[in-house]
C-alpha positions in Angstrom: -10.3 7.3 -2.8 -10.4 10.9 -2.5 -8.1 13.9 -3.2 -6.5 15.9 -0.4 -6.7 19.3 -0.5 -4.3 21.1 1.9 -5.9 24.2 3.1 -2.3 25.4 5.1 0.3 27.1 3.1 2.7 25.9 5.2 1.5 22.3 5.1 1.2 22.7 1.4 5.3 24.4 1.4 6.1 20.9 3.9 4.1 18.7 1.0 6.4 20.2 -2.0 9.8 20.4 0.1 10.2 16.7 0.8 8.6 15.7 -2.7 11.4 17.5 -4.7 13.8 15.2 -2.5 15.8 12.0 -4.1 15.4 10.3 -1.1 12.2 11.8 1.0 11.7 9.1 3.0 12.4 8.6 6.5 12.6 5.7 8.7 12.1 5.5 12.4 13.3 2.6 14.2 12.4 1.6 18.5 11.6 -1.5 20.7 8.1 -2.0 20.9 6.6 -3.1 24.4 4.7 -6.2 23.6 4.7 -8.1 27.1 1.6 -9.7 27.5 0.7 -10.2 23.6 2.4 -13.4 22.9 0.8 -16.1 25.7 -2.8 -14.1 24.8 -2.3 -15.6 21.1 -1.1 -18.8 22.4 -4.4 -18.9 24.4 -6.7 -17.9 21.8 -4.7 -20.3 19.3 -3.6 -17.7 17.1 -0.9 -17.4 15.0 1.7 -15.3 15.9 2.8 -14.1 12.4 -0.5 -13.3 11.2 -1.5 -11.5 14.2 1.1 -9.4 14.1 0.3 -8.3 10.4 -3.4 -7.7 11.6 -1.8 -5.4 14.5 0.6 -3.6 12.4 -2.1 -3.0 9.4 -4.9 -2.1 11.7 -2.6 1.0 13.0 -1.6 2.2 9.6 -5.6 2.3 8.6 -6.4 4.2 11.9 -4.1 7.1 11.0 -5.3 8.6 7.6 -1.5 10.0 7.0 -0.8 6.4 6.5 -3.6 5.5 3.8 -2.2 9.1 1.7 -0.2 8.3 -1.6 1.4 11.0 -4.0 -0.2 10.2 -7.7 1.5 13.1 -9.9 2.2 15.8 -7.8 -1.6 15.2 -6.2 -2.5 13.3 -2.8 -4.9 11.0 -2.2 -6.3 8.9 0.3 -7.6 5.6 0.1 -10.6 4.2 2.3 -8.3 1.1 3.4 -4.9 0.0 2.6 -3.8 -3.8 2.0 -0.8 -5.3 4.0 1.7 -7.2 1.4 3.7 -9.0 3.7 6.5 -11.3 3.4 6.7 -15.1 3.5 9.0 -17.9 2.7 8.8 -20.1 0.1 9.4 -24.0 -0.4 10.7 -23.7 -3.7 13.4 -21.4 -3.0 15.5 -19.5 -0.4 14.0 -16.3 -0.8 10.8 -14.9 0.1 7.2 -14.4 -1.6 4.4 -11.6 -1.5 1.5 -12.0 0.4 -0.9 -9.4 0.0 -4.5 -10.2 2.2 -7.8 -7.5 2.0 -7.6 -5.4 5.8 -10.3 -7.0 7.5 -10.8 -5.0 10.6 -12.5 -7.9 12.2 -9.4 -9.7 13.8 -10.9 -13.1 13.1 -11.7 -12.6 9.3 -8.2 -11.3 8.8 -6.2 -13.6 10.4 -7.7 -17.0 9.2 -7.5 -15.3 5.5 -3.8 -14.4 6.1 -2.8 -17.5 7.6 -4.1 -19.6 4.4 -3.4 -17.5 1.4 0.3 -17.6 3.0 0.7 -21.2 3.0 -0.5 -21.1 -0.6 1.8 -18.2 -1.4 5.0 -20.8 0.0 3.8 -23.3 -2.9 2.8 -20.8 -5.9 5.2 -17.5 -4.9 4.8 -14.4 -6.3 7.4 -11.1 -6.6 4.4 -9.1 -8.8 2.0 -6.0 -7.3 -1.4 -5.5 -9.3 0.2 -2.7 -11.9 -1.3 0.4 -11.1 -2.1 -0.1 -7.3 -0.8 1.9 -4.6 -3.6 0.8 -1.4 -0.4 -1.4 0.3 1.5 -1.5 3.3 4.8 -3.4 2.6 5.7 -5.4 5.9 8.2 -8.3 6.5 9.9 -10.3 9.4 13.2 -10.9 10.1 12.7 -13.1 13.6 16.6 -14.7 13.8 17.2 -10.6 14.6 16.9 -8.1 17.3 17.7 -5.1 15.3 17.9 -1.4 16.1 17.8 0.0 12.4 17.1 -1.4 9.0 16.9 0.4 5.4 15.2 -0.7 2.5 15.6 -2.0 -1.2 13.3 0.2 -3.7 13.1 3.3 -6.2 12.5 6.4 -5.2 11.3 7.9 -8.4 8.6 8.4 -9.8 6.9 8.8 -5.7 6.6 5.4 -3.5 4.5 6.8 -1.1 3.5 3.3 0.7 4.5 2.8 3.7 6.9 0.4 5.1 7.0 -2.0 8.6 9.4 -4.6 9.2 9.2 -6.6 12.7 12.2 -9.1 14.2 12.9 -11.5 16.9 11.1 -10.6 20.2 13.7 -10.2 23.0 13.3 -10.0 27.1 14.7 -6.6 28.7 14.0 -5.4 32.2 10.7 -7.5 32.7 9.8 -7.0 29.7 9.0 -8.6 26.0 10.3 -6.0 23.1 9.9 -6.6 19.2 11.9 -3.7 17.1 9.8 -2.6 14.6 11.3 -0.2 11.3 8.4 2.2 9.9 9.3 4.1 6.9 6.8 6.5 5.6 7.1 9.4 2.6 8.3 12.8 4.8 5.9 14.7 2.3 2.5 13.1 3.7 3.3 12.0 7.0 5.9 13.5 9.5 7.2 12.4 12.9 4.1 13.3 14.8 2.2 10.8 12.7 4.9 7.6 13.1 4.8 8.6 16.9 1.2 8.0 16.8 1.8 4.9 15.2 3.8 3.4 17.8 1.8 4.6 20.3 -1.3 2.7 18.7 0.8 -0.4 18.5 1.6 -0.6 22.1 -2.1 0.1 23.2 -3.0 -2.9 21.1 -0.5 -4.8 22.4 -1.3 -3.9 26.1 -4.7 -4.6 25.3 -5.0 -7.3 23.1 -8.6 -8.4 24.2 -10.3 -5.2 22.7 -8.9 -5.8 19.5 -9.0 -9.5 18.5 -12.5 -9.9 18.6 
């Protein structure tokens, strides 16, 4: 992890504007094309869940705004960040935590995410190692097609991590869509970045073969 230093004035003015906000997050919400992506898993016998976490995680690490956290007025930027994603449980009707170590190796992650979630529907969890801040908080909601979504959480002291939420895939003009949410702290990353991000996430989709490897 290392300290960002921003050498602008103006990107340092942008940095203290949206920090001294209540609410400085922003949420971005579209209908990803992923045509193509499903019947690729299907033939490499991969689960779907899973590889959508791997997706969705490997875009966040690629854009450094998206690894930056605000600890006490300071940013920092850690190396890799850790998708925490929901799953549901057997022992009640609510969800669990899932947090899996980013793997960039498809392979690696997805086997690893696909069996600490089973375990995680049998031993659930609702706790985050105190003191860590190297997540991405994802979830599903596949009964729903959305076009918005808002999130649960405190906005004080700074929750800087990032947050992705996916639902049910849908067939529009030819073509397979999945709406995806991304929130993301308007002091480290601005609309340029969560552009980028979608833009990343339909590349991989288009091209699945170059990144599940």
């Amino acid at each position: 992890m290392k300290e960002i230093i921003f050498n602008s004035s103006h990107r340092q003015k942008h940095f203290e504007f949206f920090n001294s906000m209540a609410r400085p997050h922003f949420n971005i919400t579209t209908q990803v094309d992923i045509t193509g992506l499903p019947a690729f898993l299907k033939q490499r016998s991969l689960p779907t869940n899973p590889s959508i976490v791997y997706l969705v995680a490997r875009a966040a690490n690629e854009i450094p705004e998206f690894r930056w956290r605000i600890r006490e007025g300071k940013v920092y930027e850690h190396e890799t960040v850790q998708p925490s994603f929901t799953v549901y449980t057997e022992v009640a009707d609510v969800f669990s935590f899932c947090t899996v170590p980013y793997e960039e190796e498809a392979g690696k992650f997805i086997k690893s995410a696909d069996a600490i979630s089973k375990k995680m529907r049998t031993e659930p969890s609702l706790e985050d190692e105190e003191g860590r801040d190297d997540f991405l908080f994802l979830s599903t909601i596949p009964w729903v097609s959305f076009t918005g979504f808002e999130h649960a959480m405190h906005y004080q002291p700074s929750d800087s991590v990032p947050r992705m939420v996916w639902g049910k895939f849908y067939e529009s003009g030819g073509k397979l869509l999945m709406p995806l949410s991304v929130q993301v702290h308007h002091a480290v990353a601005d609309g340029r970045h969560v552009g980028q991000y979608f833009q990343k996430i339909e590349a991989m989709a288009k091209n699945p073969a170059a990144y599940f490897r």
